[in-house]
C-alpha positions as CSV (number, residue, x, y, z in Angstrom):
1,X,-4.2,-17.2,8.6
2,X,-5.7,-14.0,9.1
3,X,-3.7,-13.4,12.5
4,X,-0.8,-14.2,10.5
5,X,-1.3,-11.5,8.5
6,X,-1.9,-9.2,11.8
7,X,1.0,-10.7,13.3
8,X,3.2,-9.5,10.5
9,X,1.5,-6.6,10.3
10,X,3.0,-6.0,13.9
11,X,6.4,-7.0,13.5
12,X,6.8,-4.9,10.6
13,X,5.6,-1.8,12.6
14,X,7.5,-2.7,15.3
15,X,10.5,-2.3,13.3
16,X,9.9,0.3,11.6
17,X,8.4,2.8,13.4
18,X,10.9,3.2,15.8
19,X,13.4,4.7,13.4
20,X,10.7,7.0,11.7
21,X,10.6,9.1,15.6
22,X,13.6,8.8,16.0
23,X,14.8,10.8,12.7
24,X,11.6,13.2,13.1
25,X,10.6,11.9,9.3
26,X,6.3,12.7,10.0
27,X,5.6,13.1,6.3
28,X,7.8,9.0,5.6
29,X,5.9,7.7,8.6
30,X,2.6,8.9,7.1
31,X,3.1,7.2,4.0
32,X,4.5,4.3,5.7
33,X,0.9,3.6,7.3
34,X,-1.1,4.7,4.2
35,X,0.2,2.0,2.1
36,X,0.8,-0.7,4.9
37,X,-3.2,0.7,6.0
38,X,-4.0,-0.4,2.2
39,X,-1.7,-3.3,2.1
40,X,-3.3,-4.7,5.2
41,X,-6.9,-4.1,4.1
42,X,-6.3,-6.2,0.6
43,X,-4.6,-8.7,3.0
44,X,-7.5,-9.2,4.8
45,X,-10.3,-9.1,2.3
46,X,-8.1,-12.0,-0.2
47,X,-8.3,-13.6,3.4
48,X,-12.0,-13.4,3.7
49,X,-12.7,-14.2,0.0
50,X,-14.1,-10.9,-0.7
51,X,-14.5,-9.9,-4.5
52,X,-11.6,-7.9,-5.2
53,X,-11.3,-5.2,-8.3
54,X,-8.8,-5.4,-10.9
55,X,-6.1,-2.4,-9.4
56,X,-4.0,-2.6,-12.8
57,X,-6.6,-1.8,-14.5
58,X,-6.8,1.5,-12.3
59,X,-3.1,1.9,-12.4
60,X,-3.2,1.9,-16.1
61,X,-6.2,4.2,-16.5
62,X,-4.3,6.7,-14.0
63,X,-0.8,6.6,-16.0
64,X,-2.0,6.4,-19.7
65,X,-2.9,10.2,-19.6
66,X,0.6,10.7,-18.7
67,X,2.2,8.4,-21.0
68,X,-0.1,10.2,-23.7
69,X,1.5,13.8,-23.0
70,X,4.6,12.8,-22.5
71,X,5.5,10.1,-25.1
72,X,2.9,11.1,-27.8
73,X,1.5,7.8,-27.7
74,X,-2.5,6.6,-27.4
């Protein structure tokens, strides 16, 4: 399963970054591999049953300061 996941992995970049030279877009390509880079490494560590952290739990801890300015509420 894991080389499915590589495999994939592949195919999508093969696809993909093709277009990203082509239209000179450096700064969409680089986000491109950050979050298929992070997508990849989750991937592969549910794969290999490592212990995983909550990440909404980070996502709300990163967004409720915002929320709190914004919106006025705790």
């Amino acid at each position: 399963m894991l080389y499915f996941v590589l495999l994939v992995t592949a195919v999508i970049c093969w696809i993909e970054i093709p277009s990203f030279f082509r239209q000179k877009q450096w700064k969409e390509m680089t986000i491109f591999a950050l979050v298929l880079l992070m997508g990849i490494a989750l991937a592969i560590a549910h794969k290999l049953q490592l212990p995983l952290s909550n990440l909404t739990l980070a996502a709300e801890n990163a967004v409720k300061p915002l929320t709190k300015a914004i919106f006025g509420i705790p």
